[in-house]
Structures are given as structure tokens and as C-alpha cells.
N, C-alpha and C positions, 0 to 999 in steps of 0.2 A: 679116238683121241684126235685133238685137232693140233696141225702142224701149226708153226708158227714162223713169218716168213720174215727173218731179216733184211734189213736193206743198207749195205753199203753206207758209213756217214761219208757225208758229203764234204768236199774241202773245200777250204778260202777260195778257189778260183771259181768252184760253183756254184758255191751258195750264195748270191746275188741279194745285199738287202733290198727292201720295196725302194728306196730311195734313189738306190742306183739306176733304177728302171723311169725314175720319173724323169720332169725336164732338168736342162742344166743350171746351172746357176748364171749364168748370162741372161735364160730366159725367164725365169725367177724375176732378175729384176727388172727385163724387160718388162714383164706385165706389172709388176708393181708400180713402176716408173709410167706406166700408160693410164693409171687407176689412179695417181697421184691427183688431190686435190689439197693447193696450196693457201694460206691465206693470200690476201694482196701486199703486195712487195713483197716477194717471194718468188725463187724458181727452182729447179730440182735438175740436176742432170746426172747423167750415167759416165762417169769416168777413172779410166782404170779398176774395173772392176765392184764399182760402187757408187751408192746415190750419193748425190753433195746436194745439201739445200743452205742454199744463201742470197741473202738480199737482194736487190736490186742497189746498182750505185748510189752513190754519194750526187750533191748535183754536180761537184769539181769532173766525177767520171761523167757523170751524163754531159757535163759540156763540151767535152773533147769528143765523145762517142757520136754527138748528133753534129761537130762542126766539120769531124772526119765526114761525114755521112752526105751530108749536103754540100761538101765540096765532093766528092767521089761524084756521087749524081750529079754534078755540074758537068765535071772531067768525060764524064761515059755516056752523056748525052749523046744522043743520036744513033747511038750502037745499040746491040741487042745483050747489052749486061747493064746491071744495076746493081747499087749496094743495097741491100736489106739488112733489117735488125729486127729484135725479138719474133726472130724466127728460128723454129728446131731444125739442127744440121743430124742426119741419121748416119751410124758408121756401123754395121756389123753388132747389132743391139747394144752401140753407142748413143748417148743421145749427148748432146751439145747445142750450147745456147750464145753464139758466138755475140759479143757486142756489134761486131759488124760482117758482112761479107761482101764478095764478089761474088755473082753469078747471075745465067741469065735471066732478063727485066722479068719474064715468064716463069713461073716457078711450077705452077703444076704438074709441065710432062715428066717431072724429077724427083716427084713426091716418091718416098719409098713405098714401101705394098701395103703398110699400115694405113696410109695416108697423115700420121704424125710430123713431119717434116718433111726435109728434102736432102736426097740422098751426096751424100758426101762429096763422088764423084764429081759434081757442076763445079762445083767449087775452083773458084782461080785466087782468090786470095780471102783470107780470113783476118782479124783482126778483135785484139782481147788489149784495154785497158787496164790496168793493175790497179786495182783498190785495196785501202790500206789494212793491215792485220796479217801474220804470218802463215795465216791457212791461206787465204786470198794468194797472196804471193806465191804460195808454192804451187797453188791451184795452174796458174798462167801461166808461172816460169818455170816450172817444169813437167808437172800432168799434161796439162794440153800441148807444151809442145812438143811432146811424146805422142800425143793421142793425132795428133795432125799430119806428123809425119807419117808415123805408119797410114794414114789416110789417104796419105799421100796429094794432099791441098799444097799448090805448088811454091806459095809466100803466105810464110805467118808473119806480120807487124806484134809486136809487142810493142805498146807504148805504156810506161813507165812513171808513173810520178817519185815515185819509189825506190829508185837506183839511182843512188848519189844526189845529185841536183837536177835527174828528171832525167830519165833516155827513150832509146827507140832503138829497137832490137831487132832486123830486119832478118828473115829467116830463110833460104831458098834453097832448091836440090833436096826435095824429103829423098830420106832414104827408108821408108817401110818396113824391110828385116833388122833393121837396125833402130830401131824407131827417134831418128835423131837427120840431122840435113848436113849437106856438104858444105852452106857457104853461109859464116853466121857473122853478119856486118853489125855494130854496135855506134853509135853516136849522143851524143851528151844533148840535151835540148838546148836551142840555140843552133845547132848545125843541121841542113837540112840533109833529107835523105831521101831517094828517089829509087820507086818501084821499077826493079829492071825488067821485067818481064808480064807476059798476059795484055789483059786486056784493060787493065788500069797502067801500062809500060810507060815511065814518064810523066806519073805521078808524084810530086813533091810533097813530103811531109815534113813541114817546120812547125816555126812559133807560130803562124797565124790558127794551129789545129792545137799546137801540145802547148799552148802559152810561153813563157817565158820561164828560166832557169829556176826551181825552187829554193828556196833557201834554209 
């Protein structure tokens, strides 16, 4: 007669489905998000836990985004920082697609291990233009300025067509376990505002970048 040999069932803390053994979901969407191919005018990033695909601006953003841009490179001439744009900023299989940044004119030694962008850290100030639609908005004015603190990028600009008659939202002191900054200065367009710190310190952002008051 042959025995028959029970075994113990197993419990919830043992029995591990196949799922839990694979990768996380961070890097889930890491590699989906590296595998993405977009039509043109289109981009894809990784924030707060999820892909967001949307346009590329209007030209009212692209005109404030490219007059920030080439006054910034005027301003940082001769130093070893420059603004870039469409370029990937990488955080912790974050991906971000800032309209502008600060960082060094060199970007290679900073690439992350993918070689997809460049790694969060260089970062001395960022900057997101607000385009219109209430996903857009919420996208800037509060995702990313979530996603930038805990990054801990030392000045977020928010500039605004969008808030009231057009502001600028100057962002500084991230605080990373709190994902939120110590000193959050706000101004209406028409009044200028001025980068207190880094390597753009003493950078002026008025009507010649954000136009004139919207109506």
C-alpha cells in the first residue's frame, strides 16, 4: 500500500503570487516609458507614478519658453551652466521634460546609467510654463511641484498665463520628505521677480519674458 504524503497548505504570507516576484511598478513603467514611441508633437513623462502624454505647447508657451531661454544664456554666459530645453531630467525612474532648465553647459558627465537624460541632481533651477486645459494645470501647479521638491532642484519658476491676469510663482528651499518648499513668493505679471540664488542669482523675470498682464 502506498502512503500518501500531505503537505502543510501554505498561508498568505507564503504563498507569493508570480507577480509579486517580478519587477515593480515603477519599473514597469520605466521600461515602457523608454520603449515609448510618440507621434510628432507629442511627449510622454513619468509623474507621480504614471505616464502623462501631451502635446507640445501652444506658440503663446513656446514664446515665453524660448525668450526665458535666450535671455538665461545671455545672463550665464561665460560660466559653466546653461539653460537647455527638450531635454529628459531623470529622478528615481522619474522621467521629466522640463520646458527649461539650469545646469551644467556639459551635460554628459550627468547622464543617468540609462543614458536617457540627465540626472536630476545638476539641476539648479527648473522652469514649467502653464498651458491651457485643467489637466495641464494641474500637471505644473501641483505634480511637478511635488515631483521637484522631493528632487530636490533648488528653484522651481512657474510662470503662468493662467492665474488671474498672468503670474510667476517662484519656488525655493525644496523640502524632499515633505515633497513641498519653504519659501513660495508669488507675483501678478507686470512685476518683476528675481532668482535669489544659484547660478542664474540675480536674474530678472518680467514683461520682456512673460508679456504683458492678460486680460
Amino acid at each position: 500500500m502506498t502512503a500518501l504524503a500531505h503537505e502543510r497548505p501554505k498561508t498568505m504570507s507564503e504563498a507569493q503570487p508570480d507577480f509579486l516576484n517580478g519587477p515593480d511598478l515603477d519599473e514597469v513603467l520605466w521600461q515602457a516609458w523608454k520603449a515609448m514611441e510618440l507621434p510628432e508633437g507629442y511627449r510622454a513623462e513619468i509623474i507621480e507614478g504614471a505616464i502623462e502624454v501631451s502635446p507640445t505647447g501652444r506658440v503663446s508657451h513656446a514664446q515665453i519658453a524660448n525668450r526665458l531661454r535666450r535671455a538665461l544664456d545671455k545672463f550665464l554666459d561665460g560660466s559653466e551652466y546653461a539653460c537647455h530645453q527638450d531635454t529628459n531630467v531623470v529622478h528615481k525612474r522619474r522621467g521629466w521634460i522640463p520646458d527649461a532648465f539650469v545646469a551644467p553647459e556639459d551635460l554628459e558627465p550627468y547622464a543617468d546609467e540609462d543614458g536617457v537624460g540627465v540626472n536630476a541632481k545638476v539641476l539648479q533651477l527648473v522652469v514649467e510654463v502653464v498651458s491651457p486645459g485643467n489637466r495641464n494645470q494641474d500637471r505644473d501647479r501641483v505634480k511637478k511641484r511635488r515631483e521637484y521638491a522631493r528632487a530636490g532642484i533648488p528653484v522651481y519658476v512657474l510662470i503662468d498665463d493662467h492665474d488671474g491676469q498672468g503670474a510667476v510663482t517662484l519656488f525655493t528651499g525644496p523640502r524632499p520628505d515633505k515633497a513641498d518648499w519653504e519659501d513660495i513668493h508669488r507675483v501678478p505679471y507686470g512685476t518683476e521677480v528675481t532668482i535669489p540664488e544659484g547660478p542664474a542669482k540675480g536674474f530678472v523675470i518680467g514683461e520682456a519674458i512673460t508679456g504683458p498682464r492678460r486680460d
